[in-house]
N, CA, C and O atoms as a Tripos MOL2 file, in Angstrom:
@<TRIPOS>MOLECULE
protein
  268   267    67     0     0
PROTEIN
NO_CHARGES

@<TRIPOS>ATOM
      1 N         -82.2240  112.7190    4.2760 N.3       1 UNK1
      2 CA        -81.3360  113.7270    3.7150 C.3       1 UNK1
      3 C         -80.4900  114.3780    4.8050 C.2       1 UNK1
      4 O         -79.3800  114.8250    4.5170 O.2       1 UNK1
      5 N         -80.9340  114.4420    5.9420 N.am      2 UNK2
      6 CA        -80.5740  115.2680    6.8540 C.3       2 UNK2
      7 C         -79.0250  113.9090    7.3860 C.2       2 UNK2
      8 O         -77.8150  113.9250    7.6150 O.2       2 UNK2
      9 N         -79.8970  113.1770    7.3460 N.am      3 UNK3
     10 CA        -78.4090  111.7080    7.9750 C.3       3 UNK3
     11 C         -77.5560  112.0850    7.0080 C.2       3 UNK3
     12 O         -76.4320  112.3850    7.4110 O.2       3 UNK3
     13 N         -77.7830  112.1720    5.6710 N.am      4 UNK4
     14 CA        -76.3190  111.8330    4.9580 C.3       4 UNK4
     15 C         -75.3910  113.4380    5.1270 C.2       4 UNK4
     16 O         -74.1990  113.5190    4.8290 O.2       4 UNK4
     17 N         -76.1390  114.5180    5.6090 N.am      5 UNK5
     18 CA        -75.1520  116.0020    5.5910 C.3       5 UNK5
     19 C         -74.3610  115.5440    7.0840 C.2       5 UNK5
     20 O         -73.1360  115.6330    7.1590 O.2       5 UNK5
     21 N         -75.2580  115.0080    8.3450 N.am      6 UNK6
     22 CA        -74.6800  114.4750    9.2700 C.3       6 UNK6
     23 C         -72.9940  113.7950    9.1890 C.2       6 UNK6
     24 O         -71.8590  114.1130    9.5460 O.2       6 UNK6
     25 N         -73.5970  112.8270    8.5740 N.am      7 UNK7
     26 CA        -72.3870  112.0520    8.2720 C.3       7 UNK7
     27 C         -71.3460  112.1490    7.1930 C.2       7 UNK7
     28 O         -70.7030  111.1310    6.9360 O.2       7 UNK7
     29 N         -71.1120  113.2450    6.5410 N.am      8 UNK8
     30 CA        -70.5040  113.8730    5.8330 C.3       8 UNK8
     31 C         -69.9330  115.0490    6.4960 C.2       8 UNK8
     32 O         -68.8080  115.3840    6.1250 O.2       8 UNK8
     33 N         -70.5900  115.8300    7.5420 N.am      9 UNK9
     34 CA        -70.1690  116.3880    8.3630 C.3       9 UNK9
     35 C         -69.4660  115.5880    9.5020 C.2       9 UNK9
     36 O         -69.0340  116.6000   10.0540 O.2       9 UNK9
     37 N         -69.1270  114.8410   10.0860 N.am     10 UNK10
     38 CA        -68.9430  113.5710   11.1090 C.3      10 UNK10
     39 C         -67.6270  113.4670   10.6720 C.2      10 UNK10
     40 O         -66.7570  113.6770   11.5180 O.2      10 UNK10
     41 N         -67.2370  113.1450    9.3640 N.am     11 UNK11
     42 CA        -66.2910  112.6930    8.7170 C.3      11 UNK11
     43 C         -65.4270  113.8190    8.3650 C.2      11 UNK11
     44 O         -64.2270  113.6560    8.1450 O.2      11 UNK11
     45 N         -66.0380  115.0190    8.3020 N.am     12 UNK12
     46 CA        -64.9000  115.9540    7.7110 C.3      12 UNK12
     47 C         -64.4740  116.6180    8.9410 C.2      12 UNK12
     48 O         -63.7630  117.5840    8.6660 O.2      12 UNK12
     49 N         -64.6240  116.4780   10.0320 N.am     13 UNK13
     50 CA        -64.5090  116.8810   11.4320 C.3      13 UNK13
     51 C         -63.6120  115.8310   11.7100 C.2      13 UNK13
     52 O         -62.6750  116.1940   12.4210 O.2      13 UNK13
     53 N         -63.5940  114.3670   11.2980 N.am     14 UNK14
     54 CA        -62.8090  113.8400   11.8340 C.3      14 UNK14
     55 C         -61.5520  113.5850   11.2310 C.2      14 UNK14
     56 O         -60.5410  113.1990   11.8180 O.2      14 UNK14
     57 N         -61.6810  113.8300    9.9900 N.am     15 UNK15
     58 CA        -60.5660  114.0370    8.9560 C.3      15 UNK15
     59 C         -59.8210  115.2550    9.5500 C.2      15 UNK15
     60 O         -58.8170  115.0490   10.2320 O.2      15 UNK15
     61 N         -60.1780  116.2780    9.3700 N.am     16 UNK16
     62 CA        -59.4390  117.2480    9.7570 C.3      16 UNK16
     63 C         -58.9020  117.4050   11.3780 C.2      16 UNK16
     64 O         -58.0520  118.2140   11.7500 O.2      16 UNK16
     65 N         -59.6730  116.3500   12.3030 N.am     17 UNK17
     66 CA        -58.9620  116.5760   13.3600 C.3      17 UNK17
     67 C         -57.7700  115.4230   13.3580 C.2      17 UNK17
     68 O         -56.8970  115.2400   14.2070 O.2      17 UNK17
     69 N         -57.9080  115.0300   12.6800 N.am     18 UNK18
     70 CA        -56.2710  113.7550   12.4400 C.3      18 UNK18
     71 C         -55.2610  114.6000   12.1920 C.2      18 UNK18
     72 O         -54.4060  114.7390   13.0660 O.2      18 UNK18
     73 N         -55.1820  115.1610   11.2430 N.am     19 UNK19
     74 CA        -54.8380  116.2350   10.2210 C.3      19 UNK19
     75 C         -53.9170  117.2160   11.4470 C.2      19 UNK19
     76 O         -52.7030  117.3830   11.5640 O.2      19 UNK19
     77 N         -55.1580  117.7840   12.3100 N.am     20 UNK20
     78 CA        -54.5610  118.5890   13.3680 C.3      20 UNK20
     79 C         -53.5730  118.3380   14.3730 C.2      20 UNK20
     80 O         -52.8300  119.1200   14.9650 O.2      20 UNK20
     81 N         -53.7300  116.8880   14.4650 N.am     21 UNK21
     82 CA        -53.2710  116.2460   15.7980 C.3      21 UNK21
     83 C         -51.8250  115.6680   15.0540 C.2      21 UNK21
     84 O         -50.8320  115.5950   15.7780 O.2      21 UNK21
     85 N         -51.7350  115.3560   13.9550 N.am     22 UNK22
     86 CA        -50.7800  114.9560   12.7660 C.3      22 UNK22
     87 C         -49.7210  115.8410   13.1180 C.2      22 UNK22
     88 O         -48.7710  115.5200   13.8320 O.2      22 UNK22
     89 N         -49.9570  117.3150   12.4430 N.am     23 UNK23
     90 CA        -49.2230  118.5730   12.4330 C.3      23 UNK23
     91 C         -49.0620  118.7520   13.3980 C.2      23 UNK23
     92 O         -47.8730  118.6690   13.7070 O.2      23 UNK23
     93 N         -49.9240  119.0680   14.4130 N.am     24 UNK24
     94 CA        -48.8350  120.0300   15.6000 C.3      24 UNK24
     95 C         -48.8160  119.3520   16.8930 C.2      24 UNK24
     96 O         -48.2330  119.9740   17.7800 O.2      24 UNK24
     97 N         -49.4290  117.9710   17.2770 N.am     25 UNK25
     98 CA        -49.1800  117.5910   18.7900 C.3      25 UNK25
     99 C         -48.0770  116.7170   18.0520 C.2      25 UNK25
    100 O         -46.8870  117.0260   18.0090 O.2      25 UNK25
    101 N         -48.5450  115.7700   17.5710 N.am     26 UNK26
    102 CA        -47.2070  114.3290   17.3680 C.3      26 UNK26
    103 C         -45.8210  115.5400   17.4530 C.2      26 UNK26
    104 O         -45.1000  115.4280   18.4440 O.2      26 UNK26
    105 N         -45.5700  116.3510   16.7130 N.am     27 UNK27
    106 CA        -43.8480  116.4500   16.6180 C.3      27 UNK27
    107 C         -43.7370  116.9050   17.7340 C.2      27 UNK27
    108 O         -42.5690  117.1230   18.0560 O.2      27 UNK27
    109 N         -45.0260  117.3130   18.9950 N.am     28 UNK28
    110 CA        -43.9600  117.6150   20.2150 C.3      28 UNK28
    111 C         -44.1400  115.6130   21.1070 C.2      28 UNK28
    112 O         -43.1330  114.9050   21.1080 O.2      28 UNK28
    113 N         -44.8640  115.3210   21.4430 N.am     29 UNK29
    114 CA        -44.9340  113.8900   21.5710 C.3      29 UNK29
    115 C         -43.2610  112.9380   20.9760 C.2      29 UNK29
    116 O         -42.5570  112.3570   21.8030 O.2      29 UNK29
    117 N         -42.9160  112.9720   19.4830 N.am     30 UNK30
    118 CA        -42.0220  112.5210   19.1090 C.3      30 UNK30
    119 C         -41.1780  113.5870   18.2620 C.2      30 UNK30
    120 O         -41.3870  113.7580   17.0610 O.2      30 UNK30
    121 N         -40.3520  114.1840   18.8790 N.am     31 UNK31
    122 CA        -39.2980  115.3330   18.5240 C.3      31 UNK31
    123 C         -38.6270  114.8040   17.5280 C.2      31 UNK31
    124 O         -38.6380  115.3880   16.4440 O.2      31 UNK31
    125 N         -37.9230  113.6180   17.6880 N.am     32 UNK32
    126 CA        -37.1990  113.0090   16.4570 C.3      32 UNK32
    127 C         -37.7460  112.3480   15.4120 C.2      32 UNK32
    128 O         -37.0330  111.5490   14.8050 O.2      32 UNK32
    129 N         -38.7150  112.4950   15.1240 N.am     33 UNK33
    130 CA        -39.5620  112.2540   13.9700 C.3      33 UNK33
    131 C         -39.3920  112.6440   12.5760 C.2      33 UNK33
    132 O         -40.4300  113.2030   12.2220 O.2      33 UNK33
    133 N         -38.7400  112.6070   11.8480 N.am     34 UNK34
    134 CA        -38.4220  112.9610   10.7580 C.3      34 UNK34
    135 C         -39.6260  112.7680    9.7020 C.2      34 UNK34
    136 O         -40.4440  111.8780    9.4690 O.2      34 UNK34
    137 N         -39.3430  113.9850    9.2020 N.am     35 UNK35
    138 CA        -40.9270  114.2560    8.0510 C.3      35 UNK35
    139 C         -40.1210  115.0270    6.7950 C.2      35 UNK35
    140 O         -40.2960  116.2170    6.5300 O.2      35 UNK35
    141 N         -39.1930  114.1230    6.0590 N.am     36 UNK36
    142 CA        -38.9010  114.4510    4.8190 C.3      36 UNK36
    143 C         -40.0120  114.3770    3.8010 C.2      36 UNK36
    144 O         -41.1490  113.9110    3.8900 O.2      36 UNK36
    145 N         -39.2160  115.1070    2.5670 N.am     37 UNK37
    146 CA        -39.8130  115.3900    1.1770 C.3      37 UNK37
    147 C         -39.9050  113.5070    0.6460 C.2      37 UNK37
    148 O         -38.9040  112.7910    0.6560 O.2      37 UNK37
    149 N         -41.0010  113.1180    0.3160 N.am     38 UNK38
    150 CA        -40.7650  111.3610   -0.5510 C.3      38 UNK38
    151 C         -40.0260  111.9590   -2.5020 C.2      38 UNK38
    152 O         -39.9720  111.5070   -3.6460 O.2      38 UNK38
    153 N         -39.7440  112.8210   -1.9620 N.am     39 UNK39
    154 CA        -39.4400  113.1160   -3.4370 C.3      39 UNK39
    155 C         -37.7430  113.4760   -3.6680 C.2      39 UNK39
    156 O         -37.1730  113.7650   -4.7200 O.2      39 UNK39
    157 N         -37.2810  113.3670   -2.5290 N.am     40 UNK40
    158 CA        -35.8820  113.1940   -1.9860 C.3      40 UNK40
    159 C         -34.9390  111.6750   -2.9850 C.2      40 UNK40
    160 O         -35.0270  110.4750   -2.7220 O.2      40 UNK40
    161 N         -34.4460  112.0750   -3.6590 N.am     41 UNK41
    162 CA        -33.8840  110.6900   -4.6070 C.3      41 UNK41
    163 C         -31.9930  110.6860   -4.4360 C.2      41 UNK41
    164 O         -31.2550  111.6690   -4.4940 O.2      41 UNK41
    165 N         -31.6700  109.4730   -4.2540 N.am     42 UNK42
    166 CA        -29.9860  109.4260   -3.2420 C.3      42 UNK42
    167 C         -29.6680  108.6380   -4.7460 C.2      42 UNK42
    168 O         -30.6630  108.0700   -5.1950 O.2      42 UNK42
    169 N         -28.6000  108.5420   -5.4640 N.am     43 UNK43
    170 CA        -27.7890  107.6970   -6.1790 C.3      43 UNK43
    171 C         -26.4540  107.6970   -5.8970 C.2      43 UNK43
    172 O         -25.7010  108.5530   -6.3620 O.2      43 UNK43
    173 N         -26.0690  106.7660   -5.1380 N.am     44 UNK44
    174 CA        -24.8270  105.9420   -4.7120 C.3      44 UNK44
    175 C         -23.7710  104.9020   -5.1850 C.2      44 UNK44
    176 O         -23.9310  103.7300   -4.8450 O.2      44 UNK44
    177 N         -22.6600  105.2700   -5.9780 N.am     45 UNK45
    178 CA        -22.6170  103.8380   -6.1470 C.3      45 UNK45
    179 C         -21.8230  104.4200   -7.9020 C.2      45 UNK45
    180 O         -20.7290  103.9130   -8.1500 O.2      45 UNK45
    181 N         -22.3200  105.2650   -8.8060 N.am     46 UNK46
    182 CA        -22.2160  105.6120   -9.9780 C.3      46 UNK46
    183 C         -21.2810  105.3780  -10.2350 C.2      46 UNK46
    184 O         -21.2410  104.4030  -10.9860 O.2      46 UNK46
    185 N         -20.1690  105.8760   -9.9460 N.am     47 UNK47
    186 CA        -18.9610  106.3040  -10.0060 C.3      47 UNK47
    187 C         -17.8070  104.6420  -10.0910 C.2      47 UNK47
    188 O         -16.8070  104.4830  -10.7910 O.2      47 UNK47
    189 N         -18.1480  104.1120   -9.5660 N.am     48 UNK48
    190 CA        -17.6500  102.6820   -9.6890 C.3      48 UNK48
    191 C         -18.0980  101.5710  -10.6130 C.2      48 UNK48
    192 O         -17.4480  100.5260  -10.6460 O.2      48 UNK48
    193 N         -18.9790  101.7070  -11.2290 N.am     49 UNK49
    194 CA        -19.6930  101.1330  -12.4080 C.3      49 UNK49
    195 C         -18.6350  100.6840  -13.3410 C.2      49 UNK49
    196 O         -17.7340  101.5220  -13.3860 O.2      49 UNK49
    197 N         -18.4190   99.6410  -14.1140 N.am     50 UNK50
    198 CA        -17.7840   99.3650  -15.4200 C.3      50 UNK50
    199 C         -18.5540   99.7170  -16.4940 C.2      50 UNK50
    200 O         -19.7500   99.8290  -16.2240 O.2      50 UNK50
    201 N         -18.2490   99.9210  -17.5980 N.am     51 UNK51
    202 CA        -19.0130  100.2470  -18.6250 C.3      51 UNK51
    203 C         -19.0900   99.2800  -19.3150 C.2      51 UNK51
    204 O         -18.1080   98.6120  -19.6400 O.2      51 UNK51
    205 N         -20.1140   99.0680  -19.6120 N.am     52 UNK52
    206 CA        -20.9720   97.3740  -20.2240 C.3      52 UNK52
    207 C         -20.0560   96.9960  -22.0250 C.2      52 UNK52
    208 O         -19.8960   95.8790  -22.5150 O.2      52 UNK52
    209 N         -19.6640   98.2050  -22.5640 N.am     53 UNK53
    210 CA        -19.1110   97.5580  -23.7940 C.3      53 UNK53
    211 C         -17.8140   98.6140  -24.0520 C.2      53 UNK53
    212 O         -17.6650   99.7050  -23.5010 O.2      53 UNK53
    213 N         -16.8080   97.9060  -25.1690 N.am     54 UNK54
    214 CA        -15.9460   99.2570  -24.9170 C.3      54 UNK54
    215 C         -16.0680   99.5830  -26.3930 C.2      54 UNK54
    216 O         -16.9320   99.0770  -27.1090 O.2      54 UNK54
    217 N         -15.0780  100.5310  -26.8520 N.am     55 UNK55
    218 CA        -14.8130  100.8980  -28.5840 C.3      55 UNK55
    219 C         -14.9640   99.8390  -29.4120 C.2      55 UNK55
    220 O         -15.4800   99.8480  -30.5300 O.2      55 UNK55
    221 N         -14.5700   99.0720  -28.9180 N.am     56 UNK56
    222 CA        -13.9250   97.7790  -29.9700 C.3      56 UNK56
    223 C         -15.6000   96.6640  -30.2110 C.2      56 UNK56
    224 O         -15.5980   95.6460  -30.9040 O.2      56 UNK56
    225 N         -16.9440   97.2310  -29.4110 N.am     57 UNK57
    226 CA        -17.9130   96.2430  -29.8940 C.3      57 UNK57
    227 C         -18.4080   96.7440  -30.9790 C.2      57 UNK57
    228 O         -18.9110   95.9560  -31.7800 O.2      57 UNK57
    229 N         -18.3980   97.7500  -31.1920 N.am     58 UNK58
    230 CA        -18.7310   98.2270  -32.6080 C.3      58 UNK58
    231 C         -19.9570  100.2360  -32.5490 C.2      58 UNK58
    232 O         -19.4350  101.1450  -31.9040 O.2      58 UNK58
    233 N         -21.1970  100.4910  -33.1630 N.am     59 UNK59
    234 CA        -21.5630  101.3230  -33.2770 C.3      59 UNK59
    235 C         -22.5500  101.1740  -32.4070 C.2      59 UNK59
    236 O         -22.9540  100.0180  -32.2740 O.2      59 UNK59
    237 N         -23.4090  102.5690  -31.3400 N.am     60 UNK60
    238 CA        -24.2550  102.3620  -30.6780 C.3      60 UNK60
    239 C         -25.8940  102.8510  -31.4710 C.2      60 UNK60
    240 O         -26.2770  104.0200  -31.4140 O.2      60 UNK60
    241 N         -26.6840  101.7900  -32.1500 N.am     61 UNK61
    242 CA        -27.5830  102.3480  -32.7850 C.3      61 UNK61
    243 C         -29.2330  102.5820  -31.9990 C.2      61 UNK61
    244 O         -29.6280  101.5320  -31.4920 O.2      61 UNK61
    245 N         -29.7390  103.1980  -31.9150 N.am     62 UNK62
    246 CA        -31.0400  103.7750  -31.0550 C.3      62 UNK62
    247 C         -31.8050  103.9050  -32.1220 C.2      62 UNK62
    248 O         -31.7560  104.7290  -33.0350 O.2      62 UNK62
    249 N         -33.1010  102.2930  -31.7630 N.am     63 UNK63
    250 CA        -34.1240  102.0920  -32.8530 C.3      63 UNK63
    251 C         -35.2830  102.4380  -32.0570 C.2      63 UNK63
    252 O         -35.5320  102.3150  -30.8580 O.2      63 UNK63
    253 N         -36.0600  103.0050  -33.2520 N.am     64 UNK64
    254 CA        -37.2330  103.1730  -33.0590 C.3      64 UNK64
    255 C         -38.1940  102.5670  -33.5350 C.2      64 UNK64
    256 O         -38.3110  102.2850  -34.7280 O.2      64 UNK64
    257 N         -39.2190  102.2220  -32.3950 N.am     65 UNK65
    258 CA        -40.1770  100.8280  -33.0650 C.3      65 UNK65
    259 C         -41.2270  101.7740  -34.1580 C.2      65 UNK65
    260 O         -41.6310  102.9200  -33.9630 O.2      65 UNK65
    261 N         -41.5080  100.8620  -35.3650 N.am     66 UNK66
    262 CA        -42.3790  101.4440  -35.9080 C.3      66 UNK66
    263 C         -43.8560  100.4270  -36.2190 C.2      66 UNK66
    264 O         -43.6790   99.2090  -36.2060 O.2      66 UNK66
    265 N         -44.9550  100.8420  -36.4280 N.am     67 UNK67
    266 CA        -45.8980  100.8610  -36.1910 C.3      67 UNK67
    267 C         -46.3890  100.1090  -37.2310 C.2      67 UNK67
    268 O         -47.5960   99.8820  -37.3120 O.2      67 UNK67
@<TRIPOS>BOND
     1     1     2 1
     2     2     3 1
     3     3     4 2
     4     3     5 am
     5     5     6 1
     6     6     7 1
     7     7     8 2
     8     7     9 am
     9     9    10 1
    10    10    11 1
    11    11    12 2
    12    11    13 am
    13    13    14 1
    14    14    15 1
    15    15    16 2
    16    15    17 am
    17    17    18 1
    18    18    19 1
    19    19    20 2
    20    19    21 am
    21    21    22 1
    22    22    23 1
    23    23    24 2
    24    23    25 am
    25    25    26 1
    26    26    27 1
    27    27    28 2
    28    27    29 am
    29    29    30 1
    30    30    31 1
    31    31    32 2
    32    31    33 am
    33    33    34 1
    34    34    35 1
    35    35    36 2
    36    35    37 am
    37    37    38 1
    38    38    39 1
    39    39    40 2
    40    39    41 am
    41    41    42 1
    42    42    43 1
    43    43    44 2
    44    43    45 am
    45    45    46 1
    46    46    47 1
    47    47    48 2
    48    47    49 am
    49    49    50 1
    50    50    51 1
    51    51    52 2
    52    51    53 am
    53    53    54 1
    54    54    55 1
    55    55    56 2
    56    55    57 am
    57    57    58 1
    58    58    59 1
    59    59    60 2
    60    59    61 am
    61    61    62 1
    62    62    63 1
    63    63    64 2
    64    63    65 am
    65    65    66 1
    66    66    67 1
    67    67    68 2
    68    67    69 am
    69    69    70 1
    70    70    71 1
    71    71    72 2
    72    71    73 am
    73    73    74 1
    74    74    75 1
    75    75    76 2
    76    75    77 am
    77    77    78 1
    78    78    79 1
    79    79    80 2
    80    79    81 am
    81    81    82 1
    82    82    83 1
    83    83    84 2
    84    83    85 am
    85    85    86 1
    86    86    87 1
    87    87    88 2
    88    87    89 am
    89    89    90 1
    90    90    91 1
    91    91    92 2
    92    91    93 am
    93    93    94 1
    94    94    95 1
    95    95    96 2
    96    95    97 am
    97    97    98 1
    98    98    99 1
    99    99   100 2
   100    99   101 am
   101   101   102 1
   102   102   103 1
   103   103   104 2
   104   103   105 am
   105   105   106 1
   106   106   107 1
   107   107   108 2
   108   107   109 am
   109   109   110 1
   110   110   111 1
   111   111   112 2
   112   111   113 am
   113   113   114 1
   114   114   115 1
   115   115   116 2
   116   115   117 am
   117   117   118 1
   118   118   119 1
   119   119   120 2
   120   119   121 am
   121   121   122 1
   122   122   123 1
   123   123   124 2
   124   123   125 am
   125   125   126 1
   126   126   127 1
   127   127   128 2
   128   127   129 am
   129   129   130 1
   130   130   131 1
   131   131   132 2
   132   131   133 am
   133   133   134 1
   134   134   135 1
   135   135   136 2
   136   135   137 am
   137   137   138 1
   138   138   139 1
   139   139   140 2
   140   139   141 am
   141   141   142 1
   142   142   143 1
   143   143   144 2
   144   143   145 am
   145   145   146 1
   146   146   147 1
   147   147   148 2
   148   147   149 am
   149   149   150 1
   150   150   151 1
   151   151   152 2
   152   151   153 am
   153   153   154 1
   154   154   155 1
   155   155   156 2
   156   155   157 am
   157   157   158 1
   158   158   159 1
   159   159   160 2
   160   159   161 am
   161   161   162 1
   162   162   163 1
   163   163   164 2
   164   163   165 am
   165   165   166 1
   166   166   167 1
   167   167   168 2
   168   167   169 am
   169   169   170 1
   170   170   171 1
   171   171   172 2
   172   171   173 am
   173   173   174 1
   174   174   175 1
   175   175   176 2
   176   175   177 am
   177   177   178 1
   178   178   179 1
   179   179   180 2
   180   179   181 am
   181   181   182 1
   182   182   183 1
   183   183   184 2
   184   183   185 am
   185   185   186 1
   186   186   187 1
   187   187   188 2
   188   187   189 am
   189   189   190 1
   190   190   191 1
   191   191   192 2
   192   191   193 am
   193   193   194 1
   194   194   195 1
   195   195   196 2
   196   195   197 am
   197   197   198 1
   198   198   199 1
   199   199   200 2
   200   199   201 am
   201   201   202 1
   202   202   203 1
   203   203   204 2
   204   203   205 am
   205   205   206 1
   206   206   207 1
   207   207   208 2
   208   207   209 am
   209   209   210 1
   210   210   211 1
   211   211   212 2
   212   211   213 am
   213   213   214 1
   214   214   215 1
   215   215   216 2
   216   215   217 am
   217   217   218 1
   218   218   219 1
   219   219   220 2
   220   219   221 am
   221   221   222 1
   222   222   223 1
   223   223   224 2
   224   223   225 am
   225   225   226 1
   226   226   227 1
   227   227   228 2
   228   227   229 am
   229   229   230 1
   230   230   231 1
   231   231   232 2
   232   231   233 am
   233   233   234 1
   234   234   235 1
   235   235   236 2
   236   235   237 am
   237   237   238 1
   238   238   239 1
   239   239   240 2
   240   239   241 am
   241   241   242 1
   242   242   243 1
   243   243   244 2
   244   243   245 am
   245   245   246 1
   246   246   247 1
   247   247   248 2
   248   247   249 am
   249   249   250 1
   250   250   251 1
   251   251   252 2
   252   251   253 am
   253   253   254 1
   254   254   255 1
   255   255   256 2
   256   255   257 am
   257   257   258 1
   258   258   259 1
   259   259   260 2
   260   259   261 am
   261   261   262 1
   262   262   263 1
   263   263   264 2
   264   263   265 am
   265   265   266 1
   266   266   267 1
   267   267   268 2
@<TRIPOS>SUBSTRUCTURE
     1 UNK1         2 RESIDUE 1 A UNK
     2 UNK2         6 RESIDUE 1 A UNK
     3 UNK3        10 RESIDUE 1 A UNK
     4 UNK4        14 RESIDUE 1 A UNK
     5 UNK5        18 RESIDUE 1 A UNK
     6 UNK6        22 RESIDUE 1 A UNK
     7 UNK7        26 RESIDUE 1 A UNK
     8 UNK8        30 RESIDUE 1 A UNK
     9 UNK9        34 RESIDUE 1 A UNK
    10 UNK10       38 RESIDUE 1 A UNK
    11 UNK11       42 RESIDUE 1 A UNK
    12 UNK12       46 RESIDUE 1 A UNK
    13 UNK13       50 RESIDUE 1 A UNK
    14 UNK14       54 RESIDUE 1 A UNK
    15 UNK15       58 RESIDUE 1 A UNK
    16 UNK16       62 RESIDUE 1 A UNK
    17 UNK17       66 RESIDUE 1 A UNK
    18 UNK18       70 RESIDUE 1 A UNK
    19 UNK19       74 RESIDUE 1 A UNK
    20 UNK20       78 RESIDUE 1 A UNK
    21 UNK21       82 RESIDUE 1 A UNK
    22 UNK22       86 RESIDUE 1 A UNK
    23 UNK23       90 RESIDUE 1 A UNK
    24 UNK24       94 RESIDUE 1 A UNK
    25 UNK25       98 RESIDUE 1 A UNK
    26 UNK26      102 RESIDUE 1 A UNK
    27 UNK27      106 RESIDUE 1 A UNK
    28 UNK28      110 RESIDUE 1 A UNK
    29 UNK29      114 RESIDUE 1 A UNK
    30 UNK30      118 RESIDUE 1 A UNK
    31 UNK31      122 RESIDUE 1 A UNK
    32 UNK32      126 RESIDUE 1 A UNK
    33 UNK33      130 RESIDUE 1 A UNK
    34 UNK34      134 RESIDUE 1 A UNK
    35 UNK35      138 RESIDUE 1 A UNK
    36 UNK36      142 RESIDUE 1 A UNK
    37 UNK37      146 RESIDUE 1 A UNK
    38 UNK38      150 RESIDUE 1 A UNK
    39 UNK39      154 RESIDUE 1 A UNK
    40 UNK40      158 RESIDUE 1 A UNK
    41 UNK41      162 RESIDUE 1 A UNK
    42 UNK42      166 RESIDUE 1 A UNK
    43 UNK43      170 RESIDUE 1 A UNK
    44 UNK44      174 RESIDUE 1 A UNK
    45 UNK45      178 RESIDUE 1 A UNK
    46 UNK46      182 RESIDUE 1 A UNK
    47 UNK47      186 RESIDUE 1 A UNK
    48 UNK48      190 RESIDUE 1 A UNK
    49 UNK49      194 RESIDUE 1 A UNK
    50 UNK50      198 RESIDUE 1 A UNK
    51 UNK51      202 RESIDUE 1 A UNK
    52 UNK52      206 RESIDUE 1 A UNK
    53 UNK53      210 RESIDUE 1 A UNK
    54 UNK54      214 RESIDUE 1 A UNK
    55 UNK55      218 RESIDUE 1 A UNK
    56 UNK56      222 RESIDUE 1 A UNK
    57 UNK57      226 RESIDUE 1 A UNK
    58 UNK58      230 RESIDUE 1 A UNK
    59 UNK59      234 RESIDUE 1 A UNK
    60 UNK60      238 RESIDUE 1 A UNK
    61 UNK61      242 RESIDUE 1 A UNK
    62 UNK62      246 RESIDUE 1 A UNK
    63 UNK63      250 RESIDUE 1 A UNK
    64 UNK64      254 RESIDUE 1 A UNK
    65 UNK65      258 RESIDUE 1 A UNK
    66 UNK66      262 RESIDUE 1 A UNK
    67 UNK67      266 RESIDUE 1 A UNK
């Protein structure tokens, strides 16, 4: 019992010292390191698109599957 608090302790010491060394040594080590948001979303490009059908194909109908 005593091994497994050990090694559960072992691990959360070493987790958190990654963690530490992550945050505050690396960005002086590598200054230009960029640490954006992954939730950052770019769309390029929109504005030049053709539009896939014109007036003349007829009505745009939105089906819903039924069950």
């Amino acid at each position: 019992m005593v091994a497994i608090v050990r090694i559960i302790l072992i691990i959360a010491v070493v987790y958190f010292g990654i963690r530490v060394v992550d945050r505050f040594i690396i960005p002086y080590l590598f200054p230009n390191r960029r640490r954006g948001n992954d939730n950052d979303t770019t769309i390029s490009g929109s504005e030049n698109r053709k539009k896939r059908f014109s007036k003349e194909d007829g009505d745009y109908v939105d089906y819903e599957e039924m069950k």
